[in-house]
N, C-alpha and C positions, 0 to 999 in steps of 0.2 A: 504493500500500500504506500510507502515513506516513495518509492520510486518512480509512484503514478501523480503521488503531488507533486514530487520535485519534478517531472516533465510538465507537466500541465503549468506549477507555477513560469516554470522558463518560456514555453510557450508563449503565455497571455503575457509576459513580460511584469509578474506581480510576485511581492513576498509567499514563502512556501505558509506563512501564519496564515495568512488571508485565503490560501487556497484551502488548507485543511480543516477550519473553521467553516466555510460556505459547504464543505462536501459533509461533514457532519450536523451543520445545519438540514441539508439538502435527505440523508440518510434518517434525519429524525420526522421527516415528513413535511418539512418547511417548503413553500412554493416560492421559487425567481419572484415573481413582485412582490411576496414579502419579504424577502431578506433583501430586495434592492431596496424598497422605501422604507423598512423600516429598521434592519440589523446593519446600519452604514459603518458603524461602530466597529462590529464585527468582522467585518468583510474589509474594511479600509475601503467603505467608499467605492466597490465596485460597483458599474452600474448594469442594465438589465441586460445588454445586448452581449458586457463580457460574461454574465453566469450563464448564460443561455449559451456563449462555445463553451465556457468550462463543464456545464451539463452534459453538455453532448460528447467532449474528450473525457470523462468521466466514464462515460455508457461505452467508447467504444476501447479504451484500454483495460478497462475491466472485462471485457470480450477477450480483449487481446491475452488476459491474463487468466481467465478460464481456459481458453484454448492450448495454454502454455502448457498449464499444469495437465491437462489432458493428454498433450504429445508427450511431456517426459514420461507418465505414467506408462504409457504405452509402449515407449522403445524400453522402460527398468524392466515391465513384464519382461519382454521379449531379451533381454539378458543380456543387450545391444550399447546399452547409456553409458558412453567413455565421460572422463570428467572434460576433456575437448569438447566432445558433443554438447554435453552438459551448458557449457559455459557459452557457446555458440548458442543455442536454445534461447539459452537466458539474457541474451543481449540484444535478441531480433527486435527488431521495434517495429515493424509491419507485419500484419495478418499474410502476404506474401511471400516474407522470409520464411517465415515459422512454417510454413506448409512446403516452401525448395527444401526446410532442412529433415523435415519429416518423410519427403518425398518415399527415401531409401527404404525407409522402414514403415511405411503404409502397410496394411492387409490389403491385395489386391488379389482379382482373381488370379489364377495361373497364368503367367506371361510365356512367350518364347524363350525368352531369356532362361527364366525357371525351369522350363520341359530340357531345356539344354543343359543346364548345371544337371540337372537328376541323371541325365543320360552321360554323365561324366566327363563336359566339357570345358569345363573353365579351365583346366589346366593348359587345353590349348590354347585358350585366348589369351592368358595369362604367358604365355609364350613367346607364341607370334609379336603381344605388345612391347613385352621384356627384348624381345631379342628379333630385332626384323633382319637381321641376314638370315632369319629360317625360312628356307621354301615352303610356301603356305602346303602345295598340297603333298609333296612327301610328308611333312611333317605333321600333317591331319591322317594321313594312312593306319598312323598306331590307333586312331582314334573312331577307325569304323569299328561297329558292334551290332550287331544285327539284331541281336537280342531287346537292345536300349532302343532300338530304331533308328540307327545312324550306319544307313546302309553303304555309302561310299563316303570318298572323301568329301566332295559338294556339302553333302548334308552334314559332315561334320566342320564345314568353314562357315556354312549357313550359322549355324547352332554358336558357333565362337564369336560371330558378326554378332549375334541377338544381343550376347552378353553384354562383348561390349559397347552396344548400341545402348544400352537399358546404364550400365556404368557408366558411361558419358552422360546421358540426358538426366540423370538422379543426382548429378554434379550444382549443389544449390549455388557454390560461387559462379560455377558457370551461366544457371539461369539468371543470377540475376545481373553479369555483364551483359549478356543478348540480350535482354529483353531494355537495358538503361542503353546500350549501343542501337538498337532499333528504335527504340522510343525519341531516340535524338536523331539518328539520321532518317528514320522512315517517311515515307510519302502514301498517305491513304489514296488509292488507286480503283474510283469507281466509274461504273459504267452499266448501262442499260441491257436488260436480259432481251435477247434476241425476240422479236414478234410482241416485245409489250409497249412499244413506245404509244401508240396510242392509249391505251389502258393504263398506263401511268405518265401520263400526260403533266400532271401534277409535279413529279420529281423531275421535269423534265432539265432545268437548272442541274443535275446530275449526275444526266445520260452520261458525260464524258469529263469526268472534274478529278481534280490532282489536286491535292494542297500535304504541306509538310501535317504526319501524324499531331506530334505535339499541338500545333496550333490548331487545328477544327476547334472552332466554337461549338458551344452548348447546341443554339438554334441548328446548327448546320448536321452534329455529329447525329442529333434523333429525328432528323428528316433523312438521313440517310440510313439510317437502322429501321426507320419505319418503312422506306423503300424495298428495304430488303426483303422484312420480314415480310412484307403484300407481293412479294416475288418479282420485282417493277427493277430492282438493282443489284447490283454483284459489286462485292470491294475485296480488296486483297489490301496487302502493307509489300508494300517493292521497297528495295533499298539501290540503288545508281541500279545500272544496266542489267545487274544476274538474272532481271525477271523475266526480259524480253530473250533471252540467249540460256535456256535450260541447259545447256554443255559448258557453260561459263560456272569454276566455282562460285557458290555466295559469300560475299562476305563476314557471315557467320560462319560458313563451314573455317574461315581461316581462324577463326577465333578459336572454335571447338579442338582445332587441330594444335592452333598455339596453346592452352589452357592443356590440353595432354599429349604434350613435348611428340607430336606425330609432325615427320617433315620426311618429304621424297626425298632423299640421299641415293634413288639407284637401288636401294637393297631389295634383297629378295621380296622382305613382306612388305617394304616401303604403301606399296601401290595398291595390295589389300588395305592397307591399315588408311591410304587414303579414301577410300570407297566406303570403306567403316563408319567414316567422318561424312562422309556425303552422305550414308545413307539417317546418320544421324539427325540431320539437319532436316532433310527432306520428308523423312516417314517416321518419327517420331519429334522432334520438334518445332519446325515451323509451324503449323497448325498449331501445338500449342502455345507456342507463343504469340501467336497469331490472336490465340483467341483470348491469351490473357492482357495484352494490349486494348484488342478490342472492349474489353472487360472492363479497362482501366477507363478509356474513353468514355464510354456508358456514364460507369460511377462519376465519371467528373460531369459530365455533362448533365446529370440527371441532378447531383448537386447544385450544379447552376441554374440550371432549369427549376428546382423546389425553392432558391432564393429568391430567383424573380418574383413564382408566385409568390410569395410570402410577402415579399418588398410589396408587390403590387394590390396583395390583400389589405395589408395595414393599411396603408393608403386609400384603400375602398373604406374599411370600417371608420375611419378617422376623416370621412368627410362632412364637409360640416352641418350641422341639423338644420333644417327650417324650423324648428321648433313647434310649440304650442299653436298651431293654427289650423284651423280647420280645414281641412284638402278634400278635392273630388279627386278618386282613382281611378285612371281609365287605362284598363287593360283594350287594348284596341283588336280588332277584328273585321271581315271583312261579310264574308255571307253569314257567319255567326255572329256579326253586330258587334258593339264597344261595349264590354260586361261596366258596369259603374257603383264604387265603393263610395260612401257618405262616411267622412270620418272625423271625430270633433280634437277638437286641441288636447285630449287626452288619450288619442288614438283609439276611441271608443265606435264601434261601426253603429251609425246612427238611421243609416240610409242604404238601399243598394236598388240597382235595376238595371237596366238596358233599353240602347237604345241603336237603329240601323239606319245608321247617316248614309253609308256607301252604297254600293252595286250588291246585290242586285234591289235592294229595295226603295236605295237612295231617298231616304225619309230626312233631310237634310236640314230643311225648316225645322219640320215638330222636335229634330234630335234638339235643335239650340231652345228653341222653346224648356222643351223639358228640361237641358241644362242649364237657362239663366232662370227656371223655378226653383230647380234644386240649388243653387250659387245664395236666391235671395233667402228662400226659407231658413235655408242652415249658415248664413252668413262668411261661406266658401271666402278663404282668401290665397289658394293653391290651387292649381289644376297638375296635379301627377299624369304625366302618359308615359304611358309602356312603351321602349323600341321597337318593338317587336313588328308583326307585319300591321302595316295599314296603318303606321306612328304618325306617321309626315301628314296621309291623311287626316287622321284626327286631330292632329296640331294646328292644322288648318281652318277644322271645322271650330274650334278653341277660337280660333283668332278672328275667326268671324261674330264667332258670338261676344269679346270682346269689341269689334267692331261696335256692335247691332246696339250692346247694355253698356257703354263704357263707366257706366258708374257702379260697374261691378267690381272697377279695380281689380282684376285678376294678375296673378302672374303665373306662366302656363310653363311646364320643365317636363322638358325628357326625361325619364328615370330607366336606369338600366332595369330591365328584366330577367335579369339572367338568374337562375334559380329561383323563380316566383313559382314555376308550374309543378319546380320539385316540391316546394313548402305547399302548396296548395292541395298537395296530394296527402302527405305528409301525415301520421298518426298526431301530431302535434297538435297541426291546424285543423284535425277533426274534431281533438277535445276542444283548443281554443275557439273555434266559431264551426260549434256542431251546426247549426240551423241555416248555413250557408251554402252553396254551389259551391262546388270546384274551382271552378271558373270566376266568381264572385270572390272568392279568397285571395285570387290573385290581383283582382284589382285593390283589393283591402292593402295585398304586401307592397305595391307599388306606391300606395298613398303613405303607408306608414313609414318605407325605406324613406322617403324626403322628409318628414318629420323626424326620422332619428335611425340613419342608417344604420349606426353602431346595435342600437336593440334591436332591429327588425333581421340584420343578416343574422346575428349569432342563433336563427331558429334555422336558419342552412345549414348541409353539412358544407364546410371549409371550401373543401374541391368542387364543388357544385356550382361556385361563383367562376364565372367562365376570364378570369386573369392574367391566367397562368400559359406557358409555353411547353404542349407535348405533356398535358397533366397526365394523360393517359397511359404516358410511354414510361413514366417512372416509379419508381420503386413506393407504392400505394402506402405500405406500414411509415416509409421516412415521409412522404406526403402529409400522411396525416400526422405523425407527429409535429413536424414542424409547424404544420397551419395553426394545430391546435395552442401551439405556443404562442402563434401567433395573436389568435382571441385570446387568448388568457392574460394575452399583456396589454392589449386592445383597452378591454373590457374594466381591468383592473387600472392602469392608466387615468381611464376618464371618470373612472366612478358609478357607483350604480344607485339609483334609490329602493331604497328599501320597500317602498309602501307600493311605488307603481310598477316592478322588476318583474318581466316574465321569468318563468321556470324555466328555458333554456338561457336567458340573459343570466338569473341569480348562480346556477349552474357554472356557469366558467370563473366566477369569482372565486379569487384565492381561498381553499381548505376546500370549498364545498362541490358536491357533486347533484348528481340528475333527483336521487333520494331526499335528498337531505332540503337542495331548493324547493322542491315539493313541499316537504314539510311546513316551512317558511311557508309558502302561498297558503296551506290549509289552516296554521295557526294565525294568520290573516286574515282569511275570509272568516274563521269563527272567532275570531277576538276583537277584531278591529284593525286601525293602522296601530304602525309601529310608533309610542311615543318616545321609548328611549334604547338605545343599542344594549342595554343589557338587557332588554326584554328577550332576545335573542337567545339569551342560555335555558330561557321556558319551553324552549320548539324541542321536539322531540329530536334523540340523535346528535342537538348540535352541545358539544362539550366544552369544557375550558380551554382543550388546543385548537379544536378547529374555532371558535370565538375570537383567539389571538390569533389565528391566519386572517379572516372575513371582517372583522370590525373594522378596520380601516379603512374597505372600500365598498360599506354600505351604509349609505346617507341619507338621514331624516328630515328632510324639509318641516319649519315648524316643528319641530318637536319641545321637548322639555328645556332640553342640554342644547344650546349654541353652536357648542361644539360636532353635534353629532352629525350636523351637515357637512363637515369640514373632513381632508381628509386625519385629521391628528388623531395617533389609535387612544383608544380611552386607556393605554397604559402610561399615556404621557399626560393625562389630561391634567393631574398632577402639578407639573411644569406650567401648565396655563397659569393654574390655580396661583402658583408662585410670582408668577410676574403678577400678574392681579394685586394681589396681596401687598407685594414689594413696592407696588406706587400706589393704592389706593384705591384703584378702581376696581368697578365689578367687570366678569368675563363679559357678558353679553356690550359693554360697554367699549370693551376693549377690540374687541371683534370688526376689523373693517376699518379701525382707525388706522389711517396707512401713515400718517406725520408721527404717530405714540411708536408705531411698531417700529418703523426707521428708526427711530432716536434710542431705541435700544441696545447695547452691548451683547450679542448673545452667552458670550464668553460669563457674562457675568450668573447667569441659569444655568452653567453646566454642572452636573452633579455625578457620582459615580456610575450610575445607570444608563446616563442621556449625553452623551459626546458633544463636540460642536457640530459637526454635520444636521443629529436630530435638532439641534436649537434651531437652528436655522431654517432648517425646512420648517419646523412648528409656527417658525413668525412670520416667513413666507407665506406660509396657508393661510393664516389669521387676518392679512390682509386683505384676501380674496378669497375668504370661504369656501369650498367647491367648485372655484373655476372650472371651465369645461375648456381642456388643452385644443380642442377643435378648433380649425381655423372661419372666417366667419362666412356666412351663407353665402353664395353666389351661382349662378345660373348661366350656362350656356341659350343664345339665343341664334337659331338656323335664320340662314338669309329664306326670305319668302321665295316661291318660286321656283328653290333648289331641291329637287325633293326623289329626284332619280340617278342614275351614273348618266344617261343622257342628257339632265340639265347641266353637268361641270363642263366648264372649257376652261383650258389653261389659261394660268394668270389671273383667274378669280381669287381673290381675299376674302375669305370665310372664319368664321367663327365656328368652335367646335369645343368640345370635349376629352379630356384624353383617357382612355377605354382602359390604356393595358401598355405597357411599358415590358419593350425587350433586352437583350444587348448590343441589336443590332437599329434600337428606334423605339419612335412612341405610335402606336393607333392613336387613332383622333375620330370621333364620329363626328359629322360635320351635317349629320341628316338626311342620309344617300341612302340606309338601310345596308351600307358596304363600308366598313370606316378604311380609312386612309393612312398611308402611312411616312410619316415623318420621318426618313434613316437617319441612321446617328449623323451624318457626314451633313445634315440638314437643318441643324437644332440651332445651331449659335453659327457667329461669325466666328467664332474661336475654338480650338479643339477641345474637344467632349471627348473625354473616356467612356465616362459613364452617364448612358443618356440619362439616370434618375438626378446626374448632377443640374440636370436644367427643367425637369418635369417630373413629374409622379401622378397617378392614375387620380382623376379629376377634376386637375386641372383646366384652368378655362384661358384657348391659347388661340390665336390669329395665327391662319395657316394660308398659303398660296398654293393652288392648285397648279401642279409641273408637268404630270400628267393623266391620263383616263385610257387603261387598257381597259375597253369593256368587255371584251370577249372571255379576258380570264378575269373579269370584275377587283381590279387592280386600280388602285387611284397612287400615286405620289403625291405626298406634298412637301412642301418647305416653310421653317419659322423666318428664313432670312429671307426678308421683304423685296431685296435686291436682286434675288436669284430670280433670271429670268426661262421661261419654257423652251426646251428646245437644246439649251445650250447645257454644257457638260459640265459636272460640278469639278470645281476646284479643290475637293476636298478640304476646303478651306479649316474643317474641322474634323477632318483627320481620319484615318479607316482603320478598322478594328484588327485587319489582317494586312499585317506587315511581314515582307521577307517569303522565302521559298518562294521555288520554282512556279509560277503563272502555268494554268493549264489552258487546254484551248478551250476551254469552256468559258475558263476568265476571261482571257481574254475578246472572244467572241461575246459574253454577256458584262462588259465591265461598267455598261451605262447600269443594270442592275443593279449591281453593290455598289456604287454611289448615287443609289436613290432615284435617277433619271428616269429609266424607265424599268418597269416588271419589280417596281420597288418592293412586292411584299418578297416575303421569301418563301414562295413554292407552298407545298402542303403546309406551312404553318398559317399563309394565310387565312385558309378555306377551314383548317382548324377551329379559329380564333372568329370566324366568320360564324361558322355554326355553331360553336358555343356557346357563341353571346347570344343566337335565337331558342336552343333548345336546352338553354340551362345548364351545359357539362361544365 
């Protein structure tokens, strides 16, 4: 354990105290947002994003140190465990090592190699290697046996080959120079399966593409793996020329040969022993290094790929509320009509119906009638529409009825839909609104995500919200863990109230789970609200430790205690008391006075329990009670008129939205029903690493339209106002893939990767396309 904190410490670049303290924090059942807000003390102040990698380097060295203890186990049985082996074992520091070094001594089934040894051959391979002036086949002669099944000499050089074929490639130093010399010189090498090019039409970006291994990006590596897997593409890993020239050694075989002192000198077995080496290379290990490369690429890109999502969730759930106002939901439709949700500043469904503006009934009058009754009765100050199909249409029909009523004051927003039809279906939204449609539910979740995204997605699961790049393609259990980290820090972050918090909302809050928030709502509905956070310890289930995980970030408006609104946990409540006291005032007094709080010393409150860091935050919060960290409402608005891929022409200035953030760009919905995309090389005048350094998903951004492939439903656009249509980008801010050899693919599509034209990239568009309409 002393050697998983000492790595871990060195890693995150923090004292071995601080790491040892948060993992026994962590091991006693403490959750990341509470030991970030409120054990600063303990931790020295780390904050939420470093215990979230040390959790995760936690989880995967303690793997690494289960699996450890399991291979020595296995080679002591086996009688095999030198104190070299030993010590080797005990220093690997990758899940990779530790399985080259076990390789040897694995239980496998019966190899060639094995049928040869039994049939009494190792002592010729042990021969020929020792001593190559032996003439392979007189010297295999002593070693036919008809009996063993080594009927002439052939099948006893065959059987010496197997050996040491199998002792070469069970050479863990050796694997893991090949595979660090392929990983740096290799070139991933794809191309299109014979008769699929139209059927994968979509990869077509990778009929013929070459770029150095190491560098494929995320986006790039799982549009080609998902290529494969739908049978559309074939890749291999080539190194310089040996790939095209099968008679040409490879440059691994020189390795294998250097690595065991084999060199053509002339001699007798010289030339066996180099064929040994070849066949080494060729039928027992390229493939698998092949595929452990390949393997490596997956896991990294599948990494990058579960950050975006994540980056790009936070960013969904942290956008900013419209608050308490009363909003119409319109889930938009076309021969099944615009479903319509009535819902009041408490998110309470007050109202619902439908109404059939479009084709084929085109009720277009009565729809705005009915809509500026329902606006005045319930005094609507929100119109929510859904993306989904028939959006632009009903936006329209909105903007007319604000036309017709204008002292309806309306303001009318696009709301993503994505995961509404899954929550609509949902066991959730059956108990929360039994007496409602399906279909009515989901106009209910479009009204309510604008009044308060953060509560209305966490009734999604995570993946369901369509943000993410290739969600499908990676690794589901790391998915959801990390999303789920994601709301939990979300969730706990902004706060929750106590009195109005759904059961999957109260749910992700620190200690408590799906049981327990239950409770909470039922000891609610039959008690009443909550008046003070210790009422809390009365719910069935919740104890003294999960009360100190959850009391922090459940908040009493109105209640008894001032404080209970706030996040300060009532184990500090204490420390208020003190400062109170110390000058003479009462808390509720003191609460919001931001000139009393500044003029204080924190240093002068610290006490042995409460560090400076907690003083500080407690006068912080005291100042602004419950702030909500969100930033503040604003709204995308579509140019009129723009409402198909056929309305864009290049050089439009549009308004839009930003969907979903890649690494190679940002979607932008701009009201097409097709969003667009922004490549990184398009974001600023200046070089962008990382396009979340200039945008993040909801943002509200002025975009140029560069170009409109409508065929494959492809829009470009650009944030740099200057960049005109037609003309080639400057890369003025910079391209993702630098270095290695251009293949003709690049270079035939390089108006692509700088944005110009066919700017999305391949199946991830049409991906990201469909997601956003069917909720993945």
């Amino acid at each position: 354990m002393n050697s998983i904190i000492r790595r871990i410490a060195d890693e995150l670049g923090v004292r071995e105290q601080q790491v040892n303290a948060t993992v026994e924090m962590l091991d006693g059942g403490a959750t990341v947002p509470f030991i970030a807000r409120y054990r600063k003390e303990v931790t020295g102040s780390l904050d939420d994003s470093q215990l979230r990698s040390l959790e995760d380097r936690l989880r995967y060295l303690r793997e690494l140190e289960d699996r450890r203890s399991t291979i020595l186990n296995s080679i002591e049985e086996q009688g095999k465990l030198t104190d070299e082996l030993r010590a080797s074992i005990d220093s690997a520091d990758t899940k990779n090592r530790l399985e080259d070094l076990y390789l040897p001594y694995k239980p496998k089934r019966r190899t060639k190699a094995q049928i040869a040894r039994e049939a009494g051959l190792e002592p010729l391979a042990d021969a020929l290697y020792d001593d190559p002036t032996l003439e392979p086949e007189s010297t295999a002669e002593g070693y036919v046996n008809d009996e063993a099944g080594v009927t002439d000499t052939k099948a006893a050089l065959d059987g010496a080959r197997y050996i040491l074929m199998e002792r070469f490639a069970e050479d863990a130093e050796l694997l893991g120079e090949l595979r660090d010399f392929i990983w740096q010189q290799g070139q991933l090498k794809v191309t299109v399966v014979d008769g699929k090019e139209n059927e994968g039409a979509k990869f077509r970006d990778y009929f013929d593409h070459v770029e150095p291994l190491k560098k494929v990006p995320s986006h790039r590596a799982l549009a080609i793996l998902r290529g494969r897997n739908e049978g559309v593409l074939t890749y291999s890993i080539v190194v310089g020329d040996a790939e095209d020239d099968r008679r040409q050694p490879h440059p691994a075989e020189q390795r294998i040969a250097a690595r065991w002192h084999i060199r053509d000198n002339g001699r007798a077995a010289d030339r066996w022993l180099s064929e040994v080496v070849r066949w080494t290379w060729r039928v027992k290990l390229s493939t698998q290094i092949e595929t452990d490369l390949m393997a490596q690429v997956r896991e990294a890109a599948e990494t990058e790929a579960i950050n975006v999502f994540a980056a790009n969730l936070k960013d969904l759930l942290l956008l900013a509320p419209a608050g308490p106002r009363a909003t119409l939901g319109l889930d938009p439709g076309l021969r099944t009509g615009v479903k319509v949700a009535i819902i009041d500043g408490t998110g309470q469904v007050v109202g619902h119906g439908g109404i059939f503006p479009h084709a084929p009934r085109n009720q277009w009058d009565q729809s705005i009638e009915q809509l500026a009754s329902w606006c005045r009765q319930y005094r609507i100050e929100l119109v929510a529409i859904g993306n989904g199909t028939a959006s632009r249409e009903t936006e329209k029909l909105v903007a007319d009825l604000s036309k017709r009523y204008p002292e309806l004051k309306l303001a009318r927003i696009v709301v993503s839909e994505s995961g509404a039809s899954i929550y609509s279906a949902s066991e959730f939204a059956s108990r929360e609104l039994p007496d409602l449609d399906v279909t009515i539910r989901g106009a209910v979740s479009i009204a309510r995500r604008l009044q308060d995204p953060l509560a209305e997605m966490v009734k999604i699961e995570p993946k369901s919200i369509g943000v993410g790049q290739y969600q499908h393609d990676v690794s589901q259990v790391q998915l959801a863990r990390s999303l789920d980290a994601v709301v939990e820090d979300c969730v706990n972050g902004v706060g929750v109230d106590l009195n109005t918090a759904s059961i999957p909302l109260l749910a992700r809050v620190s200690g408590l789970n799906q049981s327990i928030a239950q409770n909470i709502v039922d000891f609610r509905n039959q008690n009443g609200v909550f008046r003070d956070r210790r009422q809390l310890l009365k719910v069935s289930r919740l104890g003294d430790r999960t009360f100190e995980q959850s009391a922090g970030f459940l908040r009493i408006a109105g209640g008894d205690n001032p404080l209970d609104r706030s996040s300060v946990h009532p184990e500090a409540y204490g420390v208020v008391e003190a400062i109170a006291r110390q000058n003479n005032r009462k808390i509720e007094g003191i609460v919001g006075d931001a000139d009393f709080l500044r003029s204080l010393n924190p240093q002068d409150y610290v006490t042995e329990q409460f560090g400076l860091p907690t003083i500080k935050d407690i006068i912080t919060e005291l100042e602004k009670p419950g702030r909500d960290p969100r930033p503040e409402f604003r709204f995308a608005s579509f140019e009129e008129g723009v409402e198909t891929l056929n309305d864009l022409k290049p050089g439009m200035v549009l308004e839009g939205s930003v969907t979903n953030v890649t690494n190679f760009g940002a979607f932008v919905d701009i009201g097409v029903h097709q969003d667009g995309l922004v490549h990184i090389s398009a974001l600023s005048n200046t070089f962008v690493k990382d396009p979340r350094e200039v945008v993040k998903a909801g943002d509200i951004v002025k975009v140029k339209v560069m170009d409109v492939d409508i065929p494959r439903k492809r829009i470009a656009l650009s944030m740099r106002m200057d960049d005109q249509p037609g003309e080639k980008s400057d890369n003025r801010a910079g391209s993702s893939s630098k270095g290695g050899k251009p293949s003709a693919r690049n270079d035939r599509h390089k108006g692509a990767d700088s944005g110009q034209k066919g700017a999305m990239a391949g199946a991830l568009a049409q991906a990201l396309a469909s997601a956003r309409k069917d909720g993945r």
